[in-house]
N, C-alpha and C positions, 0 to 999 in steps of 0.2 A: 385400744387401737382407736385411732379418730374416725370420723364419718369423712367418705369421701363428697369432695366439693364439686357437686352438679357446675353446667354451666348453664346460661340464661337460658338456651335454646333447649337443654335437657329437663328442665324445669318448665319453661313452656310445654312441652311435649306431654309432662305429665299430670298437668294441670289447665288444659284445652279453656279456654273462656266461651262461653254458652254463645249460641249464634244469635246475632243482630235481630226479634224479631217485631212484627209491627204492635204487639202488648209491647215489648221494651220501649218503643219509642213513645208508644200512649203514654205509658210510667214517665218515664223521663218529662215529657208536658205535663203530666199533672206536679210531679214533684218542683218542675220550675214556678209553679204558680204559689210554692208554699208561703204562709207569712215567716216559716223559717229560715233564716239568711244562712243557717250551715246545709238546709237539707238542699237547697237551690244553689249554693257551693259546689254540693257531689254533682249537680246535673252539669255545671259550670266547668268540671274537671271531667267529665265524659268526653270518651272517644266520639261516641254515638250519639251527641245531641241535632236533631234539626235544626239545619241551618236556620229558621226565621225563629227560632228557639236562643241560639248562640248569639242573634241577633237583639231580640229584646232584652239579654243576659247583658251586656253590653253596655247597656244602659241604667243596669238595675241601680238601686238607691245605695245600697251597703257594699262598700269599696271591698269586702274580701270575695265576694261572690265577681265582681269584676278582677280582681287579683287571681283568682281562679282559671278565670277562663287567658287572662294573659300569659299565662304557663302553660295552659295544653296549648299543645304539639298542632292538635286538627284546628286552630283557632283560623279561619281564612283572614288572609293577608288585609281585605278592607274594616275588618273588625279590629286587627291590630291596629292599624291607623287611626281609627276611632280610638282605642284606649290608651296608645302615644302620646294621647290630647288630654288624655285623665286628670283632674282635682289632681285627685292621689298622687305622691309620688309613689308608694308602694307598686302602686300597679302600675304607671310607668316603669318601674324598676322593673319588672315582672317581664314585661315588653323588650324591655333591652337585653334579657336574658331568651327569651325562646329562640329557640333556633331555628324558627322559619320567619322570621321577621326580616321583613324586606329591606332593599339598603337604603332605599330615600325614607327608610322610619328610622333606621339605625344613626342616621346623619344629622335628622334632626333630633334624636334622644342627644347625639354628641352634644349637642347645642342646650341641652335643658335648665331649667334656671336651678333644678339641685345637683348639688355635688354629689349626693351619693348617686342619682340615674346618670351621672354623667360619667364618674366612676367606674358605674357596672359595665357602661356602654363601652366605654375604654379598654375595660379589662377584655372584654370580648372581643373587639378587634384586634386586642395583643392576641389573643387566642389562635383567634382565625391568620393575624401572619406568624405564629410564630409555625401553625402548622402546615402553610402555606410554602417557607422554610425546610420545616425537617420532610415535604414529600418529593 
C-alpha cells in the first residue's frame, strides 16, 4: 500500500519551525560576517535576517550570497532595487523572479541589457496575465 500524501499545511503542522529568538538573530550576524560565501548564503536565504543585515548582504562581494538574497521572499522592496542594478545577471535574474518585486523593478528588468533576465522578466509577466485571464 503507498504512503498517504500530506499536504503543505499538514506537514507544517508536524514539523513547527523553532520560534524567532534574539540568540537566532545574534547567530545569523555572526554567520553573515563569515569569510565563508556559502555560510553567509544561508543567512542571505533566511526568513529572519535583520534588516541592516540583508542590507549589508546586498552588497556583499560574491554574487551568489546576493543571488540569495534576490530569491527570498522577505527581501524588502529597496534592496530589490539595489540588486535590479546587479554586475550579475544571475542575480538580476534572481530579481525578476521573486514575487514581491515591485513593478517599476519589473519594467526596468524588461529593459535589461541580457536576454536571458529579459526573458525571465517576460515569462513572468505572461504569468501574471495569463492568471489575471483564468481568475
Amino acid at each position: 500500500m503507498a504512503p498517504q500524501m500530506l499536504t503543505a499545511a499538514e506537514v507544517a503542522a508536524r514539523h513547527p519551525a523553532p520560534p524567532v529568538t534574539p540568540t537566532k538573530i545574534a547567530r545569523l550576524r555572526l554567520l553573515a560576517q563569515s569569510e565563508n560565501p556559502k555560510i553567509r548564503e544561508s543567512v542571505a536565504s533566511s526568513y529572519h535576517a535583520p534588516a541592516d543585515v540583508v542590507e549589508a548582504l546586498a552588497v556583499d562581494p560574491d554574487a551568489g550570497v546576493r543571488a540569495w538574497l534576490a530569491r527570498n521572499e522577505t527581501t524588502p522592496c529597496d534592496v530589490l532595487r539595489v540588486l535590479a542594478r546587479d554586475e550579475s545577471e544571475t542575480v538580476r535574474g534572481w530579481v525578476a523572479l521573486n514575487f514581491f518585486v515591485p513593478a517599476d523593478v519589473m519594467a526596468e528588468l524588461a529593459d535589461d541589457p541580457s536576454p536571458v533576465v529579459r526573458g525571465l522578466a517576460a515569462w513572468k509577466a505572461a504569468l501574471a496575465d495569463q492568471e489575471l485571464v483564468e481568475a
